[in-house]
NUZABA-530170 format. One record per residue: y, z, x of N, C-alpha, C, O in turn; residue in three letters. Coordinates in steps of 0.1 Angstrom, whole numbers. Layout:
BEGIN
+-------+-------+-------+-------+-------+-------+-------+-------+-------+-------+-------+-------+------+
|   n.Y |   n.Z |   n.X |  ca.Y |  ca.Z |  ca.X |   c.Y |   c.Z |   c.X |   o.Y |   o.Z |   o.X | code |
+-------+-------+-------+-------+-------+-------+-------+-------+-------+-------+-------+-------+------+
|     Y |     Z |     X |     Y |     Z |     X |     Y |     Z |     X |     Y |     Z |     X |  ALA |
...
+-------+-------+-------+-------+-------+-------+-------+-------+-------+-------+-------+-------+------+
***
This chain:
BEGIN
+-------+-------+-------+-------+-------+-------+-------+-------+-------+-------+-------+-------+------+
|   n.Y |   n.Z |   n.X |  ca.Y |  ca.Z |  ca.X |   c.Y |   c.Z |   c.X |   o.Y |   o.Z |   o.X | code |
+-------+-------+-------+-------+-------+-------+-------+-------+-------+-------+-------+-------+------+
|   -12 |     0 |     8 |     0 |     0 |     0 |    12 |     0 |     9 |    14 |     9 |    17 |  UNK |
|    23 |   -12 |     6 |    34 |   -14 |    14 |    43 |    -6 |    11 |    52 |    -5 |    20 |  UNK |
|    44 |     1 |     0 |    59 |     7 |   -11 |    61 |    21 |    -2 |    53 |    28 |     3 |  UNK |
|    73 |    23 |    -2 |    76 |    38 |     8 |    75 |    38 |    21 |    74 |    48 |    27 |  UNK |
|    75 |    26 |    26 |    73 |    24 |    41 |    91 |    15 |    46 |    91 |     4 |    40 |  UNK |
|   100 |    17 |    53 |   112 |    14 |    54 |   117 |     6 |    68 |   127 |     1 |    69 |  UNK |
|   106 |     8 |    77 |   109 |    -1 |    84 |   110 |   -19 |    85 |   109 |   -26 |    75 |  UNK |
|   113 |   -24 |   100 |   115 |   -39 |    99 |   102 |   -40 |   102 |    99 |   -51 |    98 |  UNK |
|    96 |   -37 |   106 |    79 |   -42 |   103 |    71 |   -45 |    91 |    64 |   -54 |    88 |  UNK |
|    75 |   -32 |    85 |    70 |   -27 |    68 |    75 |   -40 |    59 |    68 |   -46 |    52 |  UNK |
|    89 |   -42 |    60 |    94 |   -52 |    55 |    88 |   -67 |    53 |    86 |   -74 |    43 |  UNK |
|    87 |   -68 |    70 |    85 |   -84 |    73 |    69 |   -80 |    67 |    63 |   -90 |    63 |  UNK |
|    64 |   -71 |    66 |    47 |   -75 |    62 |    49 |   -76 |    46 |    40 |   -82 |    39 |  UNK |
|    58 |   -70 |    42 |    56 |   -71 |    24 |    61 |   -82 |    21 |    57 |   -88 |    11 |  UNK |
|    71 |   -87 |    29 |    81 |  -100 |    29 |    68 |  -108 |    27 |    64 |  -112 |    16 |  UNK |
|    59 |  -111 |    43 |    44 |  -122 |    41 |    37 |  -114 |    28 |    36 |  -124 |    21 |  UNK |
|    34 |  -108 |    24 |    25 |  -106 |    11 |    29 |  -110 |    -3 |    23 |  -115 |   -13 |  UNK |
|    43 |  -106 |    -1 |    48 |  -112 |   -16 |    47 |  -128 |   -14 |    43 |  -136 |   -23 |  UNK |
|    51 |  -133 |     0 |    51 |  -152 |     1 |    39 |  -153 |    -2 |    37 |  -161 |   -11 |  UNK |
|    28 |  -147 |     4 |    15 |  -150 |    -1 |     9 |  -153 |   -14 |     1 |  -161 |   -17 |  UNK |
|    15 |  -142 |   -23 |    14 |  -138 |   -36 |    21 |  -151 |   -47 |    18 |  -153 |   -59 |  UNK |
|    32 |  -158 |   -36 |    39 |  -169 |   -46 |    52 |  -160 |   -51 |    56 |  -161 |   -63 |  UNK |
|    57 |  -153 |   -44 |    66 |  -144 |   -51 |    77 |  -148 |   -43 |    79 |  -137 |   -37 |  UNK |
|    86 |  -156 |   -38 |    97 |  -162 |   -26 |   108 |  -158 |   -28 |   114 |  -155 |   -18 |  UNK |
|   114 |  -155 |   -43 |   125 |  -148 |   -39 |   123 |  -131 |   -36 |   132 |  -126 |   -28 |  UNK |
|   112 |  -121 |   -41 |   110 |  -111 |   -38 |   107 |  -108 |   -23 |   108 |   -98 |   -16 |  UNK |
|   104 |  -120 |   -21 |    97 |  -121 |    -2 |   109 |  -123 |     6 |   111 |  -116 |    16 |  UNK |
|   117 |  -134 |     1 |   130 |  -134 |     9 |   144 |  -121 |     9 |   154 |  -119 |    15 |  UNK |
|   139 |  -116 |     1 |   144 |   -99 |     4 |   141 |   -95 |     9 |   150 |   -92 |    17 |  UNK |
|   132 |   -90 |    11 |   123 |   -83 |    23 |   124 |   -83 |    36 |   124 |   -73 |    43 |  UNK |
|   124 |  -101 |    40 |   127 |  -107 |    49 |   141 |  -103 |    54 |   143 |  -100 |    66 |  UNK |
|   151 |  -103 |    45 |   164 |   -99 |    46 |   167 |   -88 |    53 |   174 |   -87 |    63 |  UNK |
|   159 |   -78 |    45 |   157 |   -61 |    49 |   149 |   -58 |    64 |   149 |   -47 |    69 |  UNK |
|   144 |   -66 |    68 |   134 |   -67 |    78 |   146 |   -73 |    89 |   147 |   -69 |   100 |  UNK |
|   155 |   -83 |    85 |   165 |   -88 |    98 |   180 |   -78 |    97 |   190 |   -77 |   104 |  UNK |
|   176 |   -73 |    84 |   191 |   -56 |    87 |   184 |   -47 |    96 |   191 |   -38 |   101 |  UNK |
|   174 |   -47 |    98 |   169 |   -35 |   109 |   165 |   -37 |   121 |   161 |   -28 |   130 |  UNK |
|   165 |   -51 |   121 |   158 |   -57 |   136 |   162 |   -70 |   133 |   154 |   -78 |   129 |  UNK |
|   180 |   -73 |   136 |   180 |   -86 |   133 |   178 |   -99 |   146 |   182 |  -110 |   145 |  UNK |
|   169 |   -95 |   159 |   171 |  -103 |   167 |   151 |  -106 |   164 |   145 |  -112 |   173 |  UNK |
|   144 |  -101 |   153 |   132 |  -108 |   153 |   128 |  -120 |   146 |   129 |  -122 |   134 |  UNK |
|   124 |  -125 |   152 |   124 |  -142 |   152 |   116 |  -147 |   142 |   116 |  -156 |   133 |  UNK |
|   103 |  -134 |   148 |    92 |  -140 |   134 |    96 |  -140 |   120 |    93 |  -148 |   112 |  UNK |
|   105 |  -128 |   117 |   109 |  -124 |   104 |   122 |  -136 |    98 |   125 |  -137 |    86 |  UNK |
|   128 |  -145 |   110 |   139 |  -155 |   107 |   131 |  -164 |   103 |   134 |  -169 |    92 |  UNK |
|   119 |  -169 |   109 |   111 |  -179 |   111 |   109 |  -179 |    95 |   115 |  -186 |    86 |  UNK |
|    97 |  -170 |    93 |    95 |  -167 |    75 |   103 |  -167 |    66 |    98 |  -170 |    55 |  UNK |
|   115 |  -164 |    66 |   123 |  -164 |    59 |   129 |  -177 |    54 |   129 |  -180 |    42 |  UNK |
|   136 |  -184 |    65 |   132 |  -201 |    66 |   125 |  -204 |    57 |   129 |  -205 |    45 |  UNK |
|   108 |  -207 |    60 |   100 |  -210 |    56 |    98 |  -209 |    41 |    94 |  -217 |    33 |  UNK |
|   101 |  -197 |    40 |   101 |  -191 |    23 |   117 |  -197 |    14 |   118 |  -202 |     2 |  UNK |
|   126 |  -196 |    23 |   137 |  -207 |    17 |   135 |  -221 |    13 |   137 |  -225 |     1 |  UNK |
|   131 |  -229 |    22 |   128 |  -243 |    19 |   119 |  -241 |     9 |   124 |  -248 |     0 |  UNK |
|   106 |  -234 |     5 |    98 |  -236 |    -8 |   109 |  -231 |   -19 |   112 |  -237 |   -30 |  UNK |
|   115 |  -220 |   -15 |   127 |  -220 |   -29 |   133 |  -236 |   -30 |   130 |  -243 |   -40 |  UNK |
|   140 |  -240 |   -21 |   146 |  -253 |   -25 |   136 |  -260 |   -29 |   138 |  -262 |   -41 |  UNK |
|   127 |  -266 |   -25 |   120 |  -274 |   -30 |   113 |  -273 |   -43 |   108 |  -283 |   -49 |  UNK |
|   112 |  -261 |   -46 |   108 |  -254 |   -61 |   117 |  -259 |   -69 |   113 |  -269 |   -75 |  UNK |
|   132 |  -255 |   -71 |   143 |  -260 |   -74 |   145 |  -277 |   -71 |   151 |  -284 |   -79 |  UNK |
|   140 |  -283 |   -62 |   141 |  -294 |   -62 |   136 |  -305 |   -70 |   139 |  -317 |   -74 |  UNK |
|   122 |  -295 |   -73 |   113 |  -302 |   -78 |   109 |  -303 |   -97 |   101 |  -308 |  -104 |  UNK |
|   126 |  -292 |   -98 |   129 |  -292 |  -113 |   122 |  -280 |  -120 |   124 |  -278 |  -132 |  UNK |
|   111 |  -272 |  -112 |   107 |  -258 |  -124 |   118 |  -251 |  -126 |   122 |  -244 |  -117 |  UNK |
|   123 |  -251 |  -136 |   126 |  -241 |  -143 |   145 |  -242 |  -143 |   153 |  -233 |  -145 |  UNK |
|   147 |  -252 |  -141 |   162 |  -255 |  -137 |   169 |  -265 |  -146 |   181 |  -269 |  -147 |  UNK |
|   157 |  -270 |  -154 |   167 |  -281 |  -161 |   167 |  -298 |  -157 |   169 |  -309 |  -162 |  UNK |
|   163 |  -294 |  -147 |   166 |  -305 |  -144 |   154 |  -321 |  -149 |   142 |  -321 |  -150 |  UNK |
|   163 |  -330 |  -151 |   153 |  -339 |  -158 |   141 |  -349 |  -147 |   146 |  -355 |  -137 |  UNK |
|   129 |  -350 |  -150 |   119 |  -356 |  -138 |   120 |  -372 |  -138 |   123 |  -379 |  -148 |  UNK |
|   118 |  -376 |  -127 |   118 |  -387 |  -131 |   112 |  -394 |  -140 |   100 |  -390 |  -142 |  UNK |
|   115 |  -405 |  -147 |   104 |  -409 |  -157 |   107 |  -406 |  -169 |   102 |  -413 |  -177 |  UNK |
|   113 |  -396 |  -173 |   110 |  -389 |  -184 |   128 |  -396 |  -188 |   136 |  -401 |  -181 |  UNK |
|   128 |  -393 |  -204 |   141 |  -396 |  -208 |   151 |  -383 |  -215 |   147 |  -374 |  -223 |  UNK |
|   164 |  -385 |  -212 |   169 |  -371 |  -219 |   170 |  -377 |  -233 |   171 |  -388 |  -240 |  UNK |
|   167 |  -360 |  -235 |   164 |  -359 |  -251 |   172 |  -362 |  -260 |   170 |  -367 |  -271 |  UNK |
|   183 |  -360 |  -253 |   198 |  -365 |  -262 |   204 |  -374 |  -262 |   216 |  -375 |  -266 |  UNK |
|   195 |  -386 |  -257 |   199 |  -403 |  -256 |   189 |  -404 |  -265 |   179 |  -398 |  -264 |  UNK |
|   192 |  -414 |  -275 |   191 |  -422 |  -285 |   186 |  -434 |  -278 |   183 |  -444 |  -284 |  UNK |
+-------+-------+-------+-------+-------+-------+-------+-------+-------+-------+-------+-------+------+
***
């Protein structure tokens, strides 16, 4: 169990478990919290990164944003 543990270790490992879990913005807090306490570790920039781009690309890729896919037509053209 990760919860109650405050270091930048504790962090960057809950940070990897929640990314693992599919959880990216919960993870990229973590990650956050992990480079307020040890901002010169690399691994923890590295992941963080990593867990950003799936955000954007999540968002890029239209879940949950609205956004229309290709192919498809808006609803509100006739």
């Amino acid at each position: 169990d990760l919860e109650g543990r405050d270091g930048a270790d504790d962090f960057y490992n809950r940070g990897n478990a929640l990314a693992r879990e599919g959880r990216f913005e919960d993870a990229l807090a973590a990650y956050d919290e992990a480079l307020k306490r040890a901002p010169a570790d690399a691994d923890a920039r590295y992941n963080r990164e990593q867990v950003l781009k799936l955000i954007e690309k999540r968002q890029q890729d239209g879940k949950g944003d609205g956004q229309q896919q290709p192919g498809e037509q808006d609803p509100r053209r006739k």
